[in-house]
C-alpha positions in Angstrom: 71.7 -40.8 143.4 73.5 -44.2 143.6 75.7 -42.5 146.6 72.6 -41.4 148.2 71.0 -44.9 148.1 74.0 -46.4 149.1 74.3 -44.0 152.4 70.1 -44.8 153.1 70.9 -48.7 152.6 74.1 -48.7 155.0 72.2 -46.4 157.5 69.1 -49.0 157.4 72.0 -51.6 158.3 73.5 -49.7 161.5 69.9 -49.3 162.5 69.1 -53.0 162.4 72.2 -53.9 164.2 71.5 -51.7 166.4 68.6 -53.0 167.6 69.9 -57.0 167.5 72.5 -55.3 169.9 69.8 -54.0 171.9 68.0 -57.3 171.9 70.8 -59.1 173.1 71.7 -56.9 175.4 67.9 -57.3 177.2 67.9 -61.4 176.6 71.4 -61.1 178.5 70.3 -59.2 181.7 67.3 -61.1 181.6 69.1 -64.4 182.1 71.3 -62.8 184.1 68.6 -61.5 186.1 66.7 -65.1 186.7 70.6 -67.1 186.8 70.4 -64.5 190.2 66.9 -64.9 191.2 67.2 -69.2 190.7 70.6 -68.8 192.6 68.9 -66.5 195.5 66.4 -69.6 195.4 68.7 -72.0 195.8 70.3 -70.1 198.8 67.1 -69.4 200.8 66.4 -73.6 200.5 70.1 -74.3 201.4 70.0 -72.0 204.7 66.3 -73.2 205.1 65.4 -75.4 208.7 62.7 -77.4 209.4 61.2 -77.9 212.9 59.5 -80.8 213.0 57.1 -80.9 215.6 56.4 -84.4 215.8 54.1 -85.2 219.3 55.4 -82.1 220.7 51.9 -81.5 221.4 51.4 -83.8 224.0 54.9 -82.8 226.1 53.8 -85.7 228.9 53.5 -88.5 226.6 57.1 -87.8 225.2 59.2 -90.2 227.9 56.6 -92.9 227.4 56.8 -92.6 224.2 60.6 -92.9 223.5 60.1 -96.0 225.6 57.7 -97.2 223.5 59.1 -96.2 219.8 62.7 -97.3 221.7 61.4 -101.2 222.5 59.9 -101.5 218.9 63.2 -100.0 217.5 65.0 -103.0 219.1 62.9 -105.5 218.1 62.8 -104.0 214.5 67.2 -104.3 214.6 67.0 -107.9 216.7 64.3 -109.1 214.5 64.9 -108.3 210.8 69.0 -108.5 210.7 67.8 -111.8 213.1 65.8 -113.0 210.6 68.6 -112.4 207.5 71.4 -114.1 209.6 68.6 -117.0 210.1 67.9 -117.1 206.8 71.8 -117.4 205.6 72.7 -119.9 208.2 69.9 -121.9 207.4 70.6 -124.4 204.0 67.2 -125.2 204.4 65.8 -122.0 204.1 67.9 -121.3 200.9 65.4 -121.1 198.4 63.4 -118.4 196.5 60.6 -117.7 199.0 63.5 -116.9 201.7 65.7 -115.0 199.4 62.8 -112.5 199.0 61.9 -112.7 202.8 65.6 -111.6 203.6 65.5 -108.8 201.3 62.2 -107.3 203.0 63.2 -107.7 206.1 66.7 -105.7 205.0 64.2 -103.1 203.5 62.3 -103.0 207.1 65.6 -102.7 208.8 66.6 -99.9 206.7 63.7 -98.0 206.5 63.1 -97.8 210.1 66.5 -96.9 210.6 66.2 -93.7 208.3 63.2 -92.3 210.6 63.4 -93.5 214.1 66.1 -92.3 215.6 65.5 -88.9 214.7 62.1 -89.5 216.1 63.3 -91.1 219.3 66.1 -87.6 219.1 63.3 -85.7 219.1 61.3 -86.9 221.9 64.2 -85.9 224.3 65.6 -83.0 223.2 63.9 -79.5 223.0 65.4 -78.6 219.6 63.7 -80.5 217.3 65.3 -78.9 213.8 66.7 -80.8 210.3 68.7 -79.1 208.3 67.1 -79.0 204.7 69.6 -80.8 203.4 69.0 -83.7 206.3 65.3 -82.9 205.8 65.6 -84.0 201.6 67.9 -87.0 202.4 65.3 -88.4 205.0 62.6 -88.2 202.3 65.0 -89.4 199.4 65.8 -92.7 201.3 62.2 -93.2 203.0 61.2 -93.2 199.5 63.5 -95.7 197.8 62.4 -98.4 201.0 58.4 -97.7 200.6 58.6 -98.2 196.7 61.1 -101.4 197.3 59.2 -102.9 199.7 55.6 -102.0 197.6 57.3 -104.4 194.9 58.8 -106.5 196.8 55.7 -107.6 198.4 54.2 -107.8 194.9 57.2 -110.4 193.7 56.4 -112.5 196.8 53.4 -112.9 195.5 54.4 -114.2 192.1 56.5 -116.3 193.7 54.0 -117.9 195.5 51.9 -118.2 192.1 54.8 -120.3 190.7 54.8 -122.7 194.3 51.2 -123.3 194.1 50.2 -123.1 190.6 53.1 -124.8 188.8 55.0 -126.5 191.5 56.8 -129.0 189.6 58.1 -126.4 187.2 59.1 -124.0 190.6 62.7 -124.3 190.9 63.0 -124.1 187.1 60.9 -120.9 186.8 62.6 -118.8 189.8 65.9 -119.3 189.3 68.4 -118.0 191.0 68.9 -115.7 188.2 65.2 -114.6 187.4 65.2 -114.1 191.8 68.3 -111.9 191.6 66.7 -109.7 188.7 63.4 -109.6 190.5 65.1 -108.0 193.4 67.5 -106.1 191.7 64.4 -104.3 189.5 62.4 -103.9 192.6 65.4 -101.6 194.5 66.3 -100.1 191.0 62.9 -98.8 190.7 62.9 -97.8 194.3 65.9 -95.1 193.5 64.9 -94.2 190.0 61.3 -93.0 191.3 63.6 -91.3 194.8 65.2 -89.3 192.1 62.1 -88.3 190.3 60.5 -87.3 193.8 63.6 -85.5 195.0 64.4 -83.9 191.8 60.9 -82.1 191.5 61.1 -81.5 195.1 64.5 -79.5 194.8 62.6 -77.4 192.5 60.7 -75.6 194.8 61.9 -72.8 197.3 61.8 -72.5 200.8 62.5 -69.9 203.1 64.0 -69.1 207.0 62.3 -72.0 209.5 59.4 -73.9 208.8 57.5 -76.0 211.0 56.7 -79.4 209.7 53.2 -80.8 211.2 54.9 -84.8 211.4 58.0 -86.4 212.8 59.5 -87.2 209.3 60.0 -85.6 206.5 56.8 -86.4 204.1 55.9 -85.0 200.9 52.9 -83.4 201.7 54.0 -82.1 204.7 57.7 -80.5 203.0 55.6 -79.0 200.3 53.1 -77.4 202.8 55.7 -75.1 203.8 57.4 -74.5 200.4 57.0 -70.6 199.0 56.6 -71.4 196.0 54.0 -73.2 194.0 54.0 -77.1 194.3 51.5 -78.1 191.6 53.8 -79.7 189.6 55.6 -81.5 192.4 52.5 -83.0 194.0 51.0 -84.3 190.3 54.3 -86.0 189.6 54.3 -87.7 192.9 50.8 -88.5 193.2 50.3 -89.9 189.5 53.3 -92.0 190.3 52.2 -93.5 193.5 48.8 -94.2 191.9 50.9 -95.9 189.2 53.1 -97.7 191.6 50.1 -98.9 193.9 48.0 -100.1 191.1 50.3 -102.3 188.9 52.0 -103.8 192.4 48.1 -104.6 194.0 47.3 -106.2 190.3 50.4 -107.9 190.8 49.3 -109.2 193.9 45.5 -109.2 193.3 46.3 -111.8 189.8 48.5 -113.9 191.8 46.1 -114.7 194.2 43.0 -115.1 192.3 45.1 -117.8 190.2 46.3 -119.4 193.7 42.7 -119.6 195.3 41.5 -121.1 192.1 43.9 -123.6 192.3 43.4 -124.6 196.0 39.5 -124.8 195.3 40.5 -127.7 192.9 42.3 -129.3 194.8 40.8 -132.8 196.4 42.8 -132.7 200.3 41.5 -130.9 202.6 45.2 -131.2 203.8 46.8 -129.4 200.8 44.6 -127.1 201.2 45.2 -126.3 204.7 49.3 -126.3 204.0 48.3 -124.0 201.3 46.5 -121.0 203.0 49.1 -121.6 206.0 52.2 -120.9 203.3 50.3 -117.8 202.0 48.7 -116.6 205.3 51.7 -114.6 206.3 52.2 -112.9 203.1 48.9 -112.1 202.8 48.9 -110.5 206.9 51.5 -108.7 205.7 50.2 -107.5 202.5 47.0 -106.5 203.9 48.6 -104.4 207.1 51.0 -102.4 204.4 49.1 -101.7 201.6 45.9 -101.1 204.1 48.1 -98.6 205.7 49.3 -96.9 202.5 45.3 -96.7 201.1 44.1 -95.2 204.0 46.6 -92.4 204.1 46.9 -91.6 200.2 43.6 -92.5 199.0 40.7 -91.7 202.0 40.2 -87.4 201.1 39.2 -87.4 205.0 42.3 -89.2 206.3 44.8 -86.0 205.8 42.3 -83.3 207.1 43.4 -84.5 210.7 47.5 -84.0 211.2 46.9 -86.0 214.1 45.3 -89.2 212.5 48.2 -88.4 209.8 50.6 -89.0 212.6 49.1 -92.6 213.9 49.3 -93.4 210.5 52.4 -92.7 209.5 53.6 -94.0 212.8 52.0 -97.5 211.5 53.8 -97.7 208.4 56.8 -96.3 209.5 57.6 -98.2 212.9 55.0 -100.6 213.3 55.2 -102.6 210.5 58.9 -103.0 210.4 58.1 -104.6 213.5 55.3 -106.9 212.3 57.1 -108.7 209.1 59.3 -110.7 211.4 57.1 -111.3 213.7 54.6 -112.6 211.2 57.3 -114.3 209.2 58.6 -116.4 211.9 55.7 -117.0 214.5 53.8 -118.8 211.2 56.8 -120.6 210.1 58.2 -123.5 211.5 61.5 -123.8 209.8 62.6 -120.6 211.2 61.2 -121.3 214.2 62.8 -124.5 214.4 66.4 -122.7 213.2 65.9 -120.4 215.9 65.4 -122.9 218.6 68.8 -124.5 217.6 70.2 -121.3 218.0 68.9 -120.9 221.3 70.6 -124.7 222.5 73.5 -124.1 221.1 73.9 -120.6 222.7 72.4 -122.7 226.2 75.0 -125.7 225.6 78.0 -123.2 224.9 77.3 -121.2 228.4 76.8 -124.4 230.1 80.2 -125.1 229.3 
């Protein structure tokens, strides 16, 4: 009887093994069944192409407009990398307010760069595909400029807090330190929420050509063509834009509210007028980027037209890049007395 128990319990044993065999078995193919459906995935996006069709639309506006986007190009290169070299030469212009001016206009430069020439490429040439990989690397450094420049636009306007509100404390409170961190966590958080965007965006599949309703690489429009479902990918980047838009316009919002309060008080109509003159250009600027940004990302009507999508984009893409110097220097007379120097000098050496 003791054998015969023995024999039922050890049988009971091989049975149970048996089936944990079994059920490793299936947990294997199973992950070796999605390992080879994630790496079919990953090859269907890697031999992806995007078309993007850009103004294709309107084939006998595409001369005049490389002419156009090609002028505004130049004066985006001449005028920002102009208005850095200005702004080193310059001893005079070596303080905190220019230090953040010559890191904008660097972002301008550089986010300009990234989307115009394949825009102005694409205006003259019939094939008007991105790899996906060229595709992901347009939208991963577009992204780290807009979220720089959002903040940076925000610490210019601490910074003119600090001039206005506590002026005989400024060149304690932004040091050259504080300045340096300032900037550095504005382009850090630029790349840190690139990654985010890009990771998530990796995520998704995409399949044979797809035809991209813009002439860069947006979110929206990358994840319109994606087969598979972008829900998580379009919450992650739209609860982080509504994050990164809020705290920068409080930013900006607080600073000014303390600075108009402070200029009401104030007995001169004079200092008053020097006041609003310092801040006017910041606040141009302010007004055409985040303007810009609200009407694409917050108005639901805005993206039902591709077309007004387009004009927009073309705003915030090209246009402003072009604006920030312009406003910069046509308001300011140190730079505009720096550039007229530069101007006699480069007169006195050719008369020579």
């Amino acid at each position: 009887m003791t054998l015969a128990m023995s024999k039922g319990s050890s049988g009971g044993k091989v049975i149970v093994r048996h089936q944990e065999v079994e059920k490793i078995l299936r947990l294997t193919s199973l992950n070796q069944v999605s390992c080879i459906v994630h790496r079919n995935q990953e090859n269907q996006s890697a031999e992806a192409t995007f078309i993007l069709l850009g103004f294709s639309e309107y084939p006998e506006l595409q001369m005049p407009l490389f002419l156009l986007f090609f002028t505004i190009y130049t004066v985006i290169v001449l005028g920002n990398l102009g208005m850095v070299m200005i702004i080193q030469i310059n001893p005079k212009l070596h303080t905190p307010m220019y230090f953040f001016l010559s890191h904008l206009s660097f972002v301008d430069f550089c986010y300009s760069t990234v989307v115009t020439p394949k825009l102005l490429e694409n205006l003259v040439v019939e094939d008007r595909t991105i790899s996906f990989i060229g595709c992901i690397m347009q939208f991963f450094f577009a992204c780290i400029f807009v979220v720089t420049e959002t903040f940076m636009l925000a610490v210019m306007a601490y910074d003119r807090y600090v001039a206005v509100c506590n002026p005989l404390l400024y060149t304690v409170v932004m040091s050259q330190k504080l300045c340096s961190l300032l900037v550095s966590a504005s382009y850090s958080w630029g790349i840190a929420c690139s990654l985010t965007y890009t990771y998530f965006l990796l995520t998704l599949s995409f399949c044979g050509t797809n035809f991209i309703n813009n002439f860069v690489c947006e979110h929206a429009a990358i994840v319109s063509v994606s087969c598979s479902d972008p829900y998580i990918s379009q919450k992650i980047i739209l609860v982080s834009a509504t994050f990164n838009e809020i705290s920068s316009l409080m930013i900006i919002l607080t600073s000014y509210v303390f600075i108009f309060i402070t200029v009401m008080k104030m007995p001169s109509t004079g200092g008053r007028h020097k006041v609003f003159s310092t801040c006017a250009s910041h606040l141009t600027a302010i007004t055409i980027f985040h303007g810009t940004i609200l009407f694409l990302y917050c108005v639901p009507d805005s993206r039902s037209s591709w077309l007004m999508v387009k004009v927009a984009s073309v705003f915030y893409t090209v246009v402003i890049p072009m604006l920030n110097p312009l406003i910069y220097s046509l308001r300011n007379k140190d730079v505009k007395e720096t550039v007229k120097k530069l101007i006699n000098v480069k007169l006195f050496c050719d008369k020579i």
